[in-house]
C-alpha positions, 0 to 999 in steps of 0.5 A, spaced: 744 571 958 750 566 958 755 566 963 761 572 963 768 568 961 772 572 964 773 577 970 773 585 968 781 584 970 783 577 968 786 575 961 783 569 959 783 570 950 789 571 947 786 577 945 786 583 949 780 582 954 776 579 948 774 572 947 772 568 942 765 566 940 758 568 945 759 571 952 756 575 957 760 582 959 758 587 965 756 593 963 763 597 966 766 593 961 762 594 956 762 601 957 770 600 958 770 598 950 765 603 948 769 609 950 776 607 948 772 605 941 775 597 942 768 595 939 761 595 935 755 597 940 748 594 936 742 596 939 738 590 937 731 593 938 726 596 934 727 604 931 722 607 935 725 604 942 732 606 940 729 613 937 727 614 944 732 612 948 740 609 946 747 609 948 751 614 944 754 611 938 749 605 938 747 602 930 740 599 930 740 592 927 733 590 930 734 583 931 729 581 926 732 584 921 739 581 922 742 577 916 748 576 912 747 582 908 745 587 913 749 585 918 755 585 913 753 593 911 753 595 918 760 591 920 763 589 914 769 585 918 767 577 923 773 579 927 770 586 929 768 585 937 760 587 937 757 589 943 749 587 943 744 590 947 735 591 948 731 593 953 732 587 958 737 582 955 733 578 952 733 579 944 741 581 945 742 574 946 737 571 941 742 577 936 747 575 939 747 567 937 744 570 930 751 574 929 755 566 931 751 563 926 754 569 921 761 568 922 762 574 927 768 571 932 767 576 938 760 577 941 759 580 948 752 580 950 751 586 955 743 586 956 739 591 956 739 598 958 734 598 962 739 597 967 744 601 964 748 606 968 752 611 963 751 616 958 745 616 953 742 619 948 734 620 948 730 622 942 732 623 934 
């Protein structure tokens, strides 16, 4: 995972609480941003593991299937924040990593929701 570039209470950007390029970001944070809608979550696993399990409002890219034509459908504009999760964090970073190359200015890995103590969603 990369290393988080700020504290949760520390400006260092020039833009809000987001900074440019790759970085990690805790899960309260996260959850922070999910809520007050400062953000797109992407849920980064396969159908079937989000269809069993999910935070609420989640789109499913699988990290496989994320390229500039899908991910552009799914969030039209680079300068969106974009929060990306799996299971444990490793395929939120290889997404995370693949949406820089494609241009998006603010990716925050959040890792996996496995270890995700907030709301979710289960079942379709």
């Amino acid at each position: 995972m990369f290393p988080s570039l700020w504290s949760d209470d520390t400006d260092n950007s020039g833009r809000g609480s987001l900074p440019r390029g790759v970085s990690s970001i805790s899960q309260a944070k996260a959850n922070d941003l999910i809520e007050n809608k400062k953000c797109v979550l992407l849920d980064v696993r396969e159908p079937d593991e989000y269809a069993q399990i999910r935070i609420p409002g989640a789109l499913n890219l699988p990290v496989g299937k994320i390229n500039a034509q899908s991910t552009a459908a799914a969030i039209p504009s680079a300068d969106t924040a974009v929060i990306v999760y799996c299971k444990t964090g490793r395929r939120a970073q290889e997404a995370a990593l693949i949406l820089q190359s494609l241009g998006y200015q603010t990716v925050l890995n959040m890792g996996g929701i496995s270890s995700w103590p907030f709301s979710t969603v289960t079942g379709m």
